[in-house]
N, C-alpha and C positions, 0 to 999 in steps of 0.2 A: 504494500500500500504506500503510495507516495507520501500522504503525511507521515505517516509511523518514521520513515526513510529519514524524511527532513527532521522532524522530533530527536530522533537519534545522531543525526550527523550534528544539530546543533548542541548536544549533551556533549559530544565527543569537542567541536572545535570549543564549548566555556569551559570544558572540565579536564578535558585534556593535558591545556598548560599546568594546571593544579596539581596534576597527578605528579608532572614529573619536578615541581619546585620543590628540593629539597635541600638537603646539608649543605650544598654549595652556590647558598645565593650569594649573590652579589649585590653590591648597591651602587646606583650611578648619582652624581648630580646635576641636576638639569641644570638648563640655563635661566635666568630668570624672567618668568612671564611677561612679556614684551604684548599683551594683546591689545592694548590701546597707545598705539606709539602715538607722536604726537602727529598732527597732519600740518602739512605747510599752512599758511593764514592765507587769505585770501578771500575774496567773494565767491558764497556756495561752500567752502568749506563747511557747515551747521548740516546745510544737507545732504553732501555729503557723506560726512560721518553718523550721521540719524539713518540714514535711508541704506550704506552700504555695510554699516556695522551692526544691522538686524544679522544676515548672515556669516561675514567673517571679522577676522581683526582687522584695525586698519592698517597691522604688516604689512598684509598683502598688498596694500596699497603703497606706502612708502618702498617698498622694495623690487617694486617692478622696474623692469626699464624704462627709459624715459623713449617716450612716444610721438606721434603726433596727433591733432588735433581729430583726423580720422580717426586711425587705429586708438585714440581712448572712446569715441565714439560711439564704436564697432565694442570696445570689450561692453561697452554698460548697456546696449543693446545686444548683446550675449548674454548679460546675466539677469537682464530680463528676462527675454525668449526663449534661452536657451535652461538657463537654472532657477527661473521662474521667482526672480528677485521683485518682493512686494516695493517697488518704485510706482511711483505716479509717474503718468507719462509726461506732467509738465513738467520735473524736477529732473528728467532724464537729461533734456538738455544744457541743465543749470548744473548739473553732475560732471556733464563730459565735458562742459566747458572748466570747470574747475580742474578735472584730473588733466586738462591742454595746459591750462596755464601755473598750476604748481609744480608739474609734475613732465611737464611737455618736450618734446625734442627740441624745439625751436621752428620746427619746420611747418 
């Protein structure tokens, strides 16, 4: 039976690692939680970080490559349509224009 199959495989991948944590853990240390890095200032910046920080950090944002005015664009109409990012469609362009110009190639 397919459910029974998946019930089972998912007992095996949470309990799995369990079984074999033993005598020789380890401990690491992370690095420190970096999830609200600051955002360059700017106009739109507010919206920005309200509208793309429901879904991730705004790491993701400072550490992309610098772009252009298109391709920032293109990504926030990807993560609308594509990742189904709760944006308002006016604030879309108030978005891309902020990631052009803090964040932008120059080009």
């Amino acid at each position: 039976m397919k459910i029974a199959r998946a019930v089972t495989l998912a007992a095996v991948v949470l309990v799995g690692p369990l079984a074999v944590w033993g005598a020789d853990q380890k401990t690491i240390t992370l690095p420190p939680d970096n999830s609200m890095a600051t955002l360059a200032p700017g106009p739109g910046m507010e919206v920005a970080r309200a509208s793309c920080g429901l879904c991730h950090s705004t790491d993701y944002i400072v550490r992309q490559p610098r772009s252009t005015a298109q391709q920032w664009q293109a990504e926030v109409t990807k993560m609308v349509k594509v990742f189904g990012a709760p944006v308002n469609p006016e604030n879309e362009k108030t978005i891309a224009e902020y990631l052009a110009s803090a964040y932008g190639s120059g080009k």
